[in-house]
N, C-alpha and C positions, 0 to 999 in steps of 0.2 A: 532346689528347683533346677532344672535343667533345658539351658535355651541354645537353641542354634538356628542362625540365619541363614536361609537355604539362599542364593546366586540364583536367577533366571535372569531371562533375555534381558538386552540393554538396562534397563536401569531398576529393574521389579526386583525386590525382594523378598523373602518369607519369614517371619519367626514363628518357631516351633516351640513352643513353652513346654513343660511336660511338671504339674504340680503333686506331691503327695498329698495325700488327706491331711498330716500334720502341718504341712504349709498352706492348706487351705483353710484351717480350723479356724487362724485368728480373722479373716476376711467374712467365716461366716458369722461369727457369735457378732463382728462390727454389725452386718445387715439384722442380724437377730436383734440387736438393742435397737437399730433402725428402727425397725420395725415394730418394736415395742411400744415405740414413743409416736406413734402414730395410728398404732392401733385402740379400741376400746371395747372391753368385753363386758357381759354380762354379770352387775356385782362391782364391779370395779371401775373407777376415775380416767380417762383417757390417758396414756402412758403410763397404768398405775399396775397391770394384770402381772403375775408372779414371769417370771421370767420362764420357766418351770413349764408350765402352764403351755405358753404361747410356744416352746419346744415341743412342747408332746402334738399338739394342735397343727400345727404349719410352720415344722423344720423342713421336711423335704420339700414343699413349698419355695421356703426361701431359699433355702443352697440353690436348685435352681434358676430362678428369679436373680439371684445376684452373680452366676455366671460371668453375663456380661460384662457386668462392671469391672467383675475380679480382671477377664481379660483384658479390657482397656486400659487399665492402674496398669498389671504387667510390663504392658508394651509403651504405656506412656513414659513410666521409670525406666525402661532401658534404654527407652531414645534419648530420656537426660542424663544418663549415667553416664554412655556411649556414645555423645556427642552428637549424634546421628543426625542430619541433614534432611528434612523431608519434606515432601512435596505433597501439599494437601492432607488427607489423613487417611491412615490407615483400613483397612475392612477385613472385619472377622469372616474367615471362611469357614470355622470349624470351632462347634465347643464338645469334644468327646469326655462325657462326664461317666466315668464308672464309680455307684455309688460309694460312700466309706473308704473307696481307694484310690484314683489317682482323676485329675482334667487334665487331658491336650486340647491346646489353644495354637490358633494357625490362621495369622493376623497376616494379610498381603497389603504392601505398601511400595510405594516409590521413592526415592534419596536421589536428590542435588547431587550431579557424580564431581570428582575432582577431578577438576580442570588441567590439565598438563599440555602446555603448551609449545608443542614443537620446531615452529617457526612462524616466526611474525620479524624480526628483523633480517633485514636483506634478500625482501621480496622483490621478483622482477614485474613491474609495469610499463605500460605504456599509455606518453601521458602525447596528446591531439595537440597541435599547434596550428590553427584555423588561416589559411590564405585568403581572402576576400579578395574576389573578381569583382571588376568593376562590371561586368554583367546583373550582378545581386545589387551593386547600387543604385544603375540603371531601373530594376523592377521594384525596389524600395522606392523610387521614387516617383516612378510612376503610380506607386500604391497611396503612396500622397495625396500626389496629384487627387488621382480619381476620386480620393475619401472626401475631398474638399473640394468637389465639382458639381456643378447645377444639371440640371436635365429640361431641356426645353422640347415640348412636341413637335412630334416631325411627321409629317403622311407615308416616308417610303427611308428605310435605312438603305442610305449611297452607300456607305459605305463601314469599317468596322468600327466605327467611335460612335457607336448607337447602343442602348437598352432595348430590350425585344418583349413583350410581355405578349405571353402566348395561353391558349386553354389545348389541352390535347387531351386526346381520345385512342384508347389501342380498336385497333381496327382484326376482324379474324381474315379467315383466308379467302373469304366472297367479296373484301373489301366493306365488309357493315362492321358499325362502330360495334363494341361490347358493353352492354351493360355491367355500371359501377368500375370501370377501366377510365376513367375519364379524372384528369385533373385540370385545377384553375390556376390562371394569375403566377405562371412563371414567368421568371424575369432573368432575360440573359444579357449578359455583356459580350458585345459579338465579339470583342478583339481579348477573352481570357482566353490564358492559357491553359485554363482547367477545360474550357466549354471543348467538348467532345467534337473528332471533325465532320461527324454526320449531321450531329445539330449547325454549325458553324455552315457547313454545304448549304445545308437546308433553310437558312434564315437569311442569307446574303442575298441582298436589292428586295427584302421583302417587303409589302403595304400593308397599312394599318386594313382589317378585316378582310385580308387576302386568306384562300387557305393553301397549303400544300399538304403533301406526306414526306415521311421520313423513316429510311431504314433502321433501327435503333438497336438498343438489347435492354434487357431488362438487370433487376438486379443481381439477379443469378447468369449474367451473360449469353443467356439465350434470345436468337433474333427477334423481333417483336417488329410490326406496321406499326405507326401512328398518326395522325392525320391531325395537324397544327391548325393553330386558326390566330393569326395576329391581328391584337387585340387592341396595343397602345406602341406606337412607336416613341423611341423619346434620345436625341442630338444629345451627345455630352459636349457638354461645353467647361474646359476648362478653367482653371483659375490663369491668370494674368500672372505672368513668373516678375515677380516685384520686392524691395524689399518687406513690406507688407505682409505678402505672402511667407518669403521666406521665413520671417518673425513667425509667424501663423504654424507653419510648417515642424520649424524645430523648438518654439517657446523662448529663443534667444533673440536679445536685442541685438547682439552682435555680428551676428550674419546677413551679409549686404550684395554676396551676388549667389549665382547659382554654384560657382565653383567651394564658396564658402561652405552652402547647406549640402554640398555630395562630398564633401572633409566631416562633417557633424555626422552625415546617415554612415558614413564609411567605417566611422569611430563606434555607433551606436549599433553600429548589425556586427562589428568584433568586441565589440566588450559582450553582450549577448551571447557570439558564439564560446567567448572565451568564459564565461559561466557553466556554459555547457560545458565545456572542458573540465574546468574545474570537479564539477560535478562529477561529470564520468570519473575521473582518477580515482576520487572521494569511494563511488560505487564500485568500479574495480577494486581497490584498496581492500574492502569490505570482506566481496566477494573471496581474491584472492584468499586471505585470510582463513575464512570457513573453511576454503576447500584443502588449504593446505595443513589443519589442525583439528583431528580427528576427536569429533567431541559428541556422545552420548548426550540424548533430551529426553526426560521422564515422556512419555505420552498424555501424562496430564497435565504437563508445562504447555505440551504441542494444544491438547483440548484449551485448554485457559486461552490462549492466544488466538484459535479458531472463531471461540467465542467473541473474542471482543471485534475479531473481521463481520464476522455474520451481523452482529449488535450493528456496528457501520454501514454492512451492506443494506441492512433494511430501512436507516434511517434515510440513506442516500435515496435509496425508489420508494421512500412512502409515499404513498396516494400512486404510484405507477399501475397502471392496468394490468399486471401480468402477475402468475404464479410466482413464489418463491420455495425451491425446491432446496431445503437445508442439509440434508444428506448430500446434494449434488453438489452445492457451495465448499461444502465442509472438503468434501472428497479432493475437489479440482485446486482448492487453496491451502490443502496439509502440506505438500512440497514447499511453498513459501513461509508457512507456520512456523515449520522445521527448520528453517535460513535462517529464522528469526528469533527462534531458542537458541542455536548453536550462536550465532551471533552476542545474543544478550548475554551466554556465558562467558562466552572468550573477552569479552568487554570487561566485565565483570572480574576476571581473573586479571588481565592485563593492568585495570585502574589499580590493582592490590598491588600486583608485582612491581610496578612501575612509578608506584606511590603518585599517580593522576591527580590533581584537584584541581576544583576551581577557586580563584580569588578574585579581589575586587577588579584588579585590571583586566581579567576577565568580560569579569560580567559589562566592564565600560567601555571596551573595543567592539563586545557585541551591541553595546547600544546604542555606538556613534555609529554603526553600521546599517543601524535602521531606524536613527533619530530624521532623515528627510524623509522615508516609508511613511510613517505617522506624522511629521510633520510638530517633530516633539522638541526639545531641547533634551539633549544625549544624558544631563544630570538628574535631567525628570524621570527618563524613560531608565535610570540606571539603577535610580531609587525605588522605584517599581519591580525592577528585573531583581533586583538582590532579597526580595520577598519571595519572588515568583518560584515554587520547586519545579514546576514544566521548564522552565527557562533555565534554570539551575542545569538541569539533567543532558538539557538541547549542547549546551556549552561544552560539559563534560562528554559528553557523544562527540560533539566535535575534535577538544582535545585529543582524545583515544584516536580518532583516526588520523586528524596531525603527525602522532607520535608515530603510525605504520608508515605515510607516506615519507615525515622528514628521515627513515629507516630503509627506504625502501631502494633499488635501484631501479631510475626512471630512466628511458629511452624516450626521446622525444620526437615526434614523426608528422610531418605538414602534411597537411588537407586542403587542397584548393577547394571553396564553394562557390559557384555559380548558381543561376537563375534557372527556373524549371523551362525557358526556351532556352538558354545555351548550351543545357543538359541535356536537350529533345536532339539540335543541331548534331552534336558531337556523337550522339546514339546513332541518327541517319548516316553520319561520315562514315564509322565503324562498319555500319550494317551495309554500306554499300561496298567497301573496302573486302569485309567478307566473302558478299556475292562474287567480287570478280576474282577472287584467290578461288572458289569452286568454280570460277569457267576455267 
């Protein structure tokens, strides 16, 4: 028998079988006894007819009839002879049977490529070191504030520490409302920093069932009229800055003045950024990686992995109103497929090389880690986690990219963060600064 595996694009292979009639001989008289023992002729006991007989009757029958089988046997024994790596199963493209003399068989398949990994130690990074502005603690706490604050009616907002609940109507260019343009029961906060300054113009000293108009845009940023109609006014009225409050505020007994709870928000909006941080490195790390180690993904690894996004995608919009177009999903999410083949491999090779595992102290740092999450004791939730294979696999993912960044050279670079008004302020200084370098 004579086989050769033809090389095509990235990871596709071919075996070309090429069988004589004498190396086919014994695979036919197998299907021929097969076939005996199942068949029942006329005169004779089920499995019982001459063998003779059932040759002369439907031999060319069987030879072709067992074909296929012959070439699956084939190519299944060469993949365990040959060690061979493979990705899902093979597909016969070709059975060329010339009777009494020869079959070529031409089985196309994809193989797990080997992994060679170029560079994963003493990658450059850069890992974010978060500056918090006392601007950001200022609107943190103002966000507090607000979330724990009453609304008492009012006939006319003075001024911006008012809710505004409005109905609007887009208006055409005669000044008449439009039919089905019209919405209800919005509700603004006149002093956010999100509210737009046309709305914010437009609702300032307004009274309860007063109307005005308002230049707007739409969601596609084109101008739009709309003609307001306010509806309910309503006073914010603060919380009392107490210790009470402050307990209220951060869930600690121990904070007693307000300098106290803007020490707790200041610590809480950096440990947060500093997650993010963390984070980012983790995903940089990742990234780097991929890009830097040239790695071949069968296309039915990328389909397998498409699949199970698409599976997700659907389950996330069930019951949503709208088409799902699977070709277009499929199409605009195979670059991310692909991140995440190349990924899974180099992981994969790295846990080998690197001899990776997880053990018990493992799996018991990740559970003191989110024994207050669940609200567990860390030997409960450990004893759980050392069953768990998801939790196992979470750990050892972690590990693997430990081992890239504790490898890697970090450059570490601050970021001041501020608040979306100190952000606004310092855009205007700039833009004004601009203007007068062009006078």
């Amino acid at each position: 028998m004579d086989i050769n595996i033809i090389e095509s694009e990235n990871c596709k292979r071919e075996l070309v079988a090429k069988l004589t009639y004498e190396e086919l001989t014994p695979h036919f008289e197998k299907a021929l006894n097969d076939y005996r023992k199942k068949v029942q002729l006329p005169g004779f006991r089920k499995g019982k007819a001459p063998l003779s007989m059932i040759k002369k009757m439907y031999n060319d029958a069987i030879e072709y009839s067992a074909l296929e089988d012959i070439a699956n046997e084939i190519f299944r024994n060469y993949l365990i002879e040959n060690k061979i790596p493979i990705v899902g199963t093979g597909t016969i493209t070709d059975l060329d049977y010339k009777p009494k003399e020869t079959l070529t068989v031409k089985v196309e398949f994809e193989i797990i490529p080997e992994v060679v990994l170029s560079t994963v130690k003493g990658i450059e990074l850069t890992k974010t070191k978060y500056v918090i502005d006392e601007s950001l603690v200022d609107e943190e706490l103002q966000y507090v504030r607000f979330k724990n604050a009453t609304f008492e009616i009012d006939g006319q907002a003075l001024d911006n520490e008012y809710m505004v609940t409005i109905d609007t109507v887009e208006l055409d260019e005669a000044g008449n409302p439009i039919e089905g343009k019209e919405e209800k029961n919005l509700r603004f906060y006149l002093n956010s920093d999100y509210l737009s300054k046309e709305y914010k113009k437009a609702l300032q000293k307004i009274k309860e069932g007063e109307e005005r108009e308002v230049d707007s845009k739409d969601k596609d940023g084109n101008p739009v009229k709309l003609r307001v109609k306010c509806t309910k006014v309503e006073k914010v009225i603060y919380p009392e800055m107490n210790e009470e409050t402050f307990k209220k505020f951060s869930g600690k007994d121990d904070i007693k003045t307000e300098e106290e709870l803007r020490n707790f928000l200041r610590e809480e909006i950096a440990k947060a950024y500093n997650e993010h941080g963390e984070q980012d490195i983790r995903n940089k790390a990742v990234a780097e990686v991929v890009k830097l180690n040239e790695v071949k993904v069968p296309d039915k690894y990328v389909d397998s992995i498409l699949d199970d996004y698409f599976k997700g995608y659907k389950e996330e919009h069930k019951g949503h109103n709208h088409e799902i177009n699977e070709e277009e999903f499929r199409n605009s999410s195979r670059g991310d497929a692909l991140f995440t083949g190349k990924w899974f491999l180099i992981k994969e090779k790295l846990i080998d090389q690197e001899k990776i595992e997880v053990n018990d102290d493992d799996i018991m740092k990740f559970a003191e880690k989110n024994a207050k999450m669940y609200n567990l004791p860390a030997d409960k939730l450990f004893e759980f986690y050392k069953q768990n294979d998801d939790v196992k696999n979470s750990v050892l993912n972690n590990k693997v990219v430990d081992f890239i960044i504790e490898n890697a050279t970090i450059t570490e670079v601050e970021e001041v963060k501020k608040s979306v008004t100190e952000q606004a302020k310092e855009k205007k200084k700039e833009s004004k600064k601009e203007t007068k370098k062009e006078k």
